[in-house]
C-alpha positions, -999 to +999 in steps of 0.1 A: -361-154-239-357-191-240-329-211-254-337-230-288-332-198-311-342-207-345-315-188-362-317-171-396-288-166-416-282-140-443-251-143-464-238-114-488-216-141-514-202-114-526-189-091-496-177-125-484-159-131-518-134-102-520-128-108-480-120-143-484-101-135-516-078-103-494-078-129-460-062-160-488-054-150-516-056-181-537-086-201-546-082-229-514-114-212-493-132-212-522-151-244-516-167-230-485-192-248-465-211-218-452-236-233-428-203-247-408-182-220-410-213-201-395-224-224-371-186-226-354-187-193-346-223-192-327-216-182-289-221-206-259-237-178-239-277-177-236-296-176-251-274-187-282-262-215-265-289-241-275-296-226-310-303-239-341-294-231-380-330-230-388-331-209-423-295-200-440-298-177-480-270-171-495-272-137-517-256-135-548-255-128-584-242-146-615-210-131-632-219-127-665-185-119-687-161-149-676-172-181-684-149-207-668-154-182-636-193-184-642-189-226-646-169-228-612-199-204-595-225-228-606-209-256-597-199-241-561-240-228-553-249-262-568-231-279-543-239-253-512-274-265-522-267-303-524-248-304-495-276-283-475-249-260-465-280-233-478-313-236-479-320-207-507-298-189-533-314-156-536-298-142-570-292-104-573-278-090-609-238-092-622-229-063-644-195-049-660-196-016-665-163+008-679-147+032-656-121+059-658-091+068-633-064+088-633-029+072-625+003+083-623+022+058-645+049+036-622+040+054-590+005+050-563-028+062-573-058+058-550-071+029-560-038+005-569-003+007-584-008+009-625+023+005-646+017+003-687+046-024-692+025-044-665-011-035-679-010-043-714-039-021-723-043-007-758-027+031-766-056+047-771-068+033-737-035+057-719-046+095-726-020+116-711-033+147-696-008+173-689+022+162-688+037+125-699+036+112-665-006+114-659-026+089-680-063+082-674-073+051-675-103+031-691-109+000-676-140-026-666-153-024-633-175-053-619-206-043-597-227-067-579-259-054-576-292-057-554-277-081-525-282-058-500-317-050-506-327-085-512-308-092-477-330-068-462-362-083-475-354-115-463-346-106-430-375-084-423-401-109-441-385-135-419-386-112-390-418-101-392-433-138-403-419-147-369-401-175-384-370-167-368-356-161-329-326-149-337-306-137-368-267-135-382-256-116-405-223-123-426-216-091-441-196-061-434-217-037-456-228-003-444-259+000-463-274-027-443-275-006-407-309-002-406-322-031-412-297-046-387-305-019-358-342-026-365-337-063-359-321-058-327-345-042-312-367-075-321-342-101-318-307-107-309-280-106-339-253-113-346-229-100-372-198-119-388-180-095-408-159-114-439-134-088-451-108-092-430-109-053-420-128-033-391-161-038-390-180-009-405-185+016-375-227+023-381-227-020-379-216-021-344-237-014-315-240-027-278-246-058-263-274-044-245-295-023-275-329-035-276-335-070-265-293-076-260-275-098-264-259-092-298-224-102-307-198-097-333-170-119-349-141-110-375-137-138-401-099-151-403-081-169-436-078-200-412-115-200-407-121-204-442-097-230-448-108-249-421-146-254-430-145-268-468-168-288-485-161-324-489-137-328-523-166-343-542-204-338-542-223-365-558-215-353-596-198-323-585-162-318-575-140-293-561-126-272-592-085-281-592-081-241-594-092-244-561-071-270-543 
């Protein structure tokens, strides 16, 4: 293969979100320019070593039940897309949906510490169960929907178009291993996972499966505080939340 990949990049927004918010934890990555942040962390070895950024889609969805949140999206994918840090926002669907857990009240459950005093929930929301120290509890779950398929789509489309040479993929989602296998036995790949945790095991593969030379990377906080957005974007600016 020849050097000059044209590169296409596929972005899950969300899968990137809750890494960058676990790898931070405040709102200073959130002004993220993508396309650098991707393009830092392209190898030097061929036959990446002369590629190019030639198609980069960000996948996302719009959150639909906090408005100042839904305001500083809009603004943020406005200015990915005046910046040409992406060249499409493909938009999956944002929904809220109520879910029950048990919790032991004051100590661990399996999915986070819950203490009434600290979750100031309505009564009829804390149902005890057996004794007074098990509660279930109501409360809203988010759920980002239809990223990984439309992910998929675009890469095979692109794939099988031949309008790509190569193709990374910054997610760190399991239900994209086929897709991701298949392109490697087209292609070369690479896979930048964004949670800050090991990658997923059926994600990984070997250099050398189908044409080689694929590669992985593990995102850092510093990464994502050191490829921001400039502060302002013709009208747009970088929310203070986020400073």
């Amino acid at each position: 293969m020849t050097s000059g990949l044209r590169i296409g990049v596929y972005i899950d927004g969300y899968n990137l979100y809750y890494g960058g918010n676990r790898l931070v934890g405040d709102g200073r990555w959130k002004w993220l320019d993508v396309r650098a942040l991707v393009a830092a962390h392209i190898p030097s070895f061929e036959p990446w070593d002369n590629a190019v950024i030639k198609r980069l889609v960000y996948f996302t969805a719009e959150v639909t039940n906090a408005p100042e949140s839904l305001r500083r999206q809009q603004a943020y994918i406005e200015a990915l897309q005046l910046s040409k840090s992406v060249d499409y926002v493909e938009f999956g669907r944002f929904r809220s949906i109520l879910d029950e857990n048990f919790a032991a009240t004051g100590y661990f459950t399996r999915i986070k510490r819950i203490q009434k005093e600290e979750h100031p929930l309505p009564d009829e929301k804390w149902i005890k169960i057996d004794s007074e120290k098990y509660v279930r509890v109501t409360h809203e779950k988010n759920e980002e929907k239809r990223s990984d398929v439309n992910l998929a789509s675009h890469l095979m489309i692109d794939l099988f178009m031949e309008s790509i040479d190569a193709a990374i993929v910054v997610s760190n989602d399991a239900d994209l291993t086929f897709p991701i296998k298949f392109a490697r036995t087209r292609i070369p790949v690479g896979v930048i996972n964004p949670r800050g945790t090991q990658t997923v095991g059926d994600l990984k593969g070997n250099v050398t499966d189908g044409v080689g030379s694929h590669w992985w990377y593990r995102i850092t906080g510093q990464d994502l505080l050191a490829y921001q957005l400039p502060e302002t974007i013709g009208h747009l600016y970088r929310p203070a939340v986020w400073r």
